[in-house]
One Martini backbone bead per residue (centre of mass of N, CA, C, O) as a GRO file, in nm:
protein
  102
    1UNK     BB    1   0.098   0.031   0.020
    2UNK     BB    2   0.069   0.366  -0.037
    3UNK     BB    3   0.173   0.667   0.063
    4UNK     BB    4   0.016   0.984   0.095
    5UNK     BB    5   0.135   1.285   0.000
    6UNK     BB    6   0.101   1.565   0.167
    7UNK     BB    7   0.078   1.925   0.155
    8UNK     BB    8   0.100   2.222   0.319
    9UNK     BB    9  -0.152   2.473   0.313
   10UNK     BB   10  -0.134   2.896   0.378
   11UNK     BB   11  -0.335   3.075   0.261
   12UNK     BB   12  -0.375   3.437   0.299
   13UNK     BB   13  -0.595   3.404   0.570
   14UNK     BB   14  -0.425   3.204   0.754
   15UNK     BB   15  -0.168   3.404   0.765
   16UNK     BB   16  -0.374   3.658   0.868
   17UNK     BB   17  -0.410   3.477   1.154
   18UNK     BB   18  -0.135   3.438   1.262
   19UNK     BB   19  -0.048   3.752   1.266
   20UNK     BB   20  -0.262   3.833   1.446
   21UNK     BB   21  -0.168   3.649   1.716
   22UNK     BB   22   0.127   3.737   1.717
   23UNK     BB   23   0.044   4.042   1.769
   24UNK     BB   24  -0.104   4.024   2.007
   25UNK     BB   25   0.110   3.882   2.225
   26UNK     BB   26   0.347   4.098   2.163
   27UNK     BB   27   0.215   4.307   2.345
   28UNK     BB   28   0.330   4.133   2.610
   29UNK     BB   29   0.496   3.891   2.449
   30UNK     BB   30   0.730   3.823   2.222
   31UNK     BB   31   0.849   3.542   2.322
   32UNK     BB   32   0.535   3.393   2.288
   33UNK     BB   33   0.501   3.435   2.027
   34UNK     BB   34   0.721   3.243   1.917
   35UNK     BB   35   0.597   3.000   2.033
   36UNK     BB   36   0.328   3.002   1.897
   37UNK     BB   37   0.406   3.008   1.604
   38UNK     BB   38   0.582   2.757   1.600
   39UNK     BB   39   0.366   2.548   1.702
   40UNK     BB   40   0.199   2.570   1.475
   41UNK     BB   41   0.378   2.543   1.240
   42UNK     BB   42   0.431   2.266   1.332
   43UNK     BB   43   0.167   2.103   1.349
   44UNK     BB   44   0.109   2.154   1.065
   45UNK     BB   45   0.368   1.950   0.944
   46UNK     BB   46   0.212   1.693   1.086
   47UNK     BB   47  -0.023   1.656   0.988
   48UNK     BB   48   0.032   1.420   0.738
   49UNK     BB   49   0.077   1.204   1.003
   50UNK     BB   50  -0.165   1.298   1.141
   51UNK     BB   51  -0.401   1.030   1.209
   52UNK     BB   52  -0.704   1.062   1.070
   53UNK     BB   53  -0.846   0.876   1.369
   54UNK     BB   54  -0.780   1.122   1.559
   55UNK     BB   55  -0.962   1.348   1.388
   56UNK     BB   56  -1.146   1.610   1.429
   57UNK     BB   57  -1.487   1.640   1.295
   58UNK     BB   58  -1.641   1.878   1.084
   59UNK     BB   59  -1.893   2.051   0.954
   60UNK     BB   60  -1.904   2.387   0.753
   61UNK     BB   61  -2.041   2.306   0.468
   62UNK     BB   62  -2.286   2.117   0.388
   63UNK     BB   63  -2.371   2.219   0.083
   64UNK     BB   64  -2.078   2.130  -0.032
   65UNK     BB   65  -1.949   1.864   0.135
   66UNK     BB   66  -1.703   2.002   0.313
   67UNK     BB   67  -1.483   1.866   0.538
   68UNK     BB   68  -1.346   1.959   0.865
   69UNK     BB   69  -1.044   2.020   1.054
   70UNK     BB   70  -0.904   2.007   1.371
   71UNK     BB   71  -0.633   2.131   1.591
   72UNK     BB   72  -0.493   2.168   1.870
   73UNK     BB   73  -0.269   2.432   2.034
   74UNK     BB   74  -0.213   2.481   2.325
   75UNK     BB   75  -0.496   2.484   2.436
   76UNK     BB   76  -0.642   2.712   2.228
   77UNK     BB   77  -0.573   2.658   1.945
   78UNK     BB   78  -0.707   2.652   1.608
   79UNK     BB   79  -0.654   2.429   1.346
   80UNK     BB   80  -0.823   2.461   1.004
   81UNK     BB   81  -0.909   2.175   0.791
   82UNK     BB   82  -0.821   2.057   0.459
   83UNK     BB   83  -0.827   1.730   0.309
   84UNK     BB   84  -0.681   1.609   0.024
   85UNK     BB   85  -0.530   1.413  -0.220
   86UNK     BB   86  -0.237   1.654  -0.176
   87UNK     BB   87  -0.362   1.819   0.036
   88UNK     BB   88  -0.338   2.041   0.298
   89UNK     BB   89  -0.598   2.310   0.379
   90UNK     BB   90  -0.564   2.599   0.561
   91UNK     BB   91  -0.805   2.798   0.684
   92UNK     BB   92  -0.767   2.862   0.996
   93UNK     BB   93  -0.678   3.062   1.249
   94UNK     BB   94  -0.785   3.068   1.645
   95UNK     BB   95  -0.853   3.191   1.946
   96UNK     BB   96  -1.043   3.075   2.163
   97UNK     BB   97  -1.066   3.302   2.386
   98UNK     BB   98  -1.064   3.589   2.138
   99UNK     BB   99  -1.383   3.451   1.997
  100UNK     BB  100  -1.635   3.261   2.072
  101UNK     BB  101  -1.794   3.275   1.807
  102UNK     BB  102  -1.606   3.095   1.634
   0.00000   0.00000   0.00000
């Protein structure tokens, strides 16, 4: 059986979640912002390894037919991904925290 080999797509709205997050922490401590920044881009790049059946999936545009997933990152970060055949992309990342109703 041969592994499907998935690359890990940033489109621009999920890289301007991430630099929102990074600089909301940056403006309390420069250096935490550092560490949640790599952790989370640190998480993508496991994504492609991380068993399918571990991740949690719920369907966030049903008429679409399109299913995403998510994994939690430090306990409060959620990055939203959709898995393809060749690609996973990076949909959304953003803190749990910083606003219930997302």
């Amino acid at each position: 059986m041969v592994k499907k080999v998935r690359t890990v797509i940033w489109p621009a709205p999920a890289k301007s979640d991430l630099k929102e997050i990074y600089d909301f922490i940056k403006q309390q401590s420069p250096q935490n912002a550092e560490v949640v920044r790599k952790a989370i881009i640190d998480a993508s790049k496991e994504l492609p390894n991380y068993p399918l059946k571990y991740q949690k999936e719920y369907v966030i545009a049903k008429y679409s037919g399109r299913s995403f997933h998510y994994r939690v990152v430090k306990r409060r970060f959620k990055l939203i991904y959709e898995i393809g055949e060749t690609t996973i992309r990076i949909e959304a990342v953003f803190d749990t925290k910083s606003d219930p109703a997302k």
